[in-house]
C-alpha positions as CSV (number, residue, x, y, z in Angstrom):
1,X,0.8,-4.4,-0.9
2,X,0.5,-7.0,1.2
3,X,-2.5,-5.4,3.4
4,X,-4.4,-4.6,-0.1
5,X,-3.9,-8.7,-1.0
6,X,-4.9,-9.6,2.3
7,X,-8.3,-7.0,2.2
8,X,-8.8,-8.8,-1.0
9,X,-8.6,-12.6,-0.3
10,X,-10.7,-11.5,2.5
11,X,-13.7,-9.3,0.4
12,X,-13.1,-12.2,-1.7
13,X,-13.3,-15.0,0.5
14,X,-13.2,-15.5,4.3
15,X,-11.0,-14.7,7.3
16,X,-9.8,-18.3,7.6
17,X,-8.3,-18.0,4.1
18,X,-7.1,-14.3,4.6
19,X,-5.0,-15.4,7.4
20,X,-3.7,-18.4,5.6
21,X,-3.1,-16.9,2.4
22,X,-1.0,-13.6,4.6
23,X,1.1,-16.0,6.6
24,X,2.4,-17.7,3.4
25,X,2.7,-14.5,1.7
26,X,4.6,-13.1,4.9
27,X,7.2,-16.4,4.4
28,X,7.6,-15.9,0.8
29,X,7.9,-12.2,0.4
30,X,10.6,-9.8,1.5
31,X,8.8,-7.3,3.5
32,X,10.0,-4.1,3.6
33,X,9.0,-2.0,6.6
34,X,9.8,1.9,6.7
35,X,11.8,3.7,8.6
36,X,10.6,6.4,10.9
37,X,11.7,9.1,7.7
38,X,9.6,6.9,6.1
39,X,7.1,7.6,8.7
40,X,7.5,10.9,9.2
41,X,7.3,11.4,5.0
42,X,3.8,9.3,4.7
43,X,2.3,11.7,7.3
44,X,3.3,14.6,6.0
45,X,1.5,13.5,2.3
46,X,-1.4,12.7,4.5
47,X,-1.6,16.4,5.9
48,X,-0.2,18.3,3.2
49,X,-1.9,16.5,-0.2
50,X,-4.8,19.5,-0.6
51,X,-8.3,17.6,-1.2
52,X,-6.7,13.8,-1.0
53,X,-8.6,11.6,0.9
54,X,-5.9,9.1,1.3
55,X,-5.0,7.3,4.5
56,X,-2.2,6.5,6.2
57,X,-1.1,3.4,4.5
58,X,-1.9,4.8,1.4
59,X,0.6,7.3,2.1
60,X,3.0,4.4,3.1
61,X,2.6,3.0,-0.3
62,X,3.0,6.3,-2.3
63,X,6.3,6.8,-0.2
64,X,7.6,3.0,-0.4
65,X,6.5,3.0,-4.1
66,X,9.0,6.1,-4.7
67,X,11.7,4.8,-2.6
68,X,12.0,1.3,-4.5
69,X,10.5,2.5,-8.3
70,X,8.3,-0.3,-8.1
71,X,4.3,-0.2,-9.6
72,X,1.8,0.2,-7.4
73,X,-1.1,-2.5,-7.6
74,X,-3.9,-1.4,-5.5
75,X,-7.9,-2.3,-5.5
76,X,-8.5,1.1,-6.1
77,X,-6.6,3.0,-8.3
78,X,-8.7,6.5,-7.2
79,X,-6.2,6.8,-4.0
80,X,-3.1,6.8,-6.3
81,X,-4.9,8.5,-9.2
82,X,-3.1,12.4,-8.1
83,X,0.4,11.0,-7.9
84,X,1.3,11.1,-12.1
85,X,5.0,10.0,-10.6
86,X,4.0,6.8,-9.8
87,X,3.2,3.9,-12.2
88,X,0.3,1.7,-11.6
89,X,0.1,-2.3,-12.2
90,X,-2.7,-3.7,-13.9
């Protein structure tokens, strides 16, 4: 999540603010990082998700996502749109 609010505040924006607004979201949030399962699970969806176009970090958030049952809140819902596990925020 944090990369997509940073991509946004930046579209958005500028990199000035970007960078602000990411170093006081990295001091506010708890960041959780995966481990290299976690890995290892986002590229495996990446290679074996037939006709997705999703990247790697999209497969970190699919993966993260399940992990903690937390939404998803994304700028574009398309990426997350085959997965009818996981529950979008918006």
């Amino acid at each position: 999540m944090l990369c997509e609010v940073h991509k946004l505040i930046q579209r958005y924006t500028n990199s000035i603010l970007a960078q602000k607004a990411l170093f006081e979201l990295g001091e506010a949030l708890d960041i959780f990082q995966l481990d290299e399962g976690g890995i290892q699970d986002a590229m495996a969806l990446v290679v074996t998700t037939a006709q997705w176009q999703g990247t790697l970090q999209d497969a970190s958030i699919v993966v993260i996502a399940r992990l903690l049952d937390v939404n998803i809140w994304t700028l574009d819902y398309r990426d997350f749109s085959r997965f009818q596990d996981l529950h979008l925020w918006n």
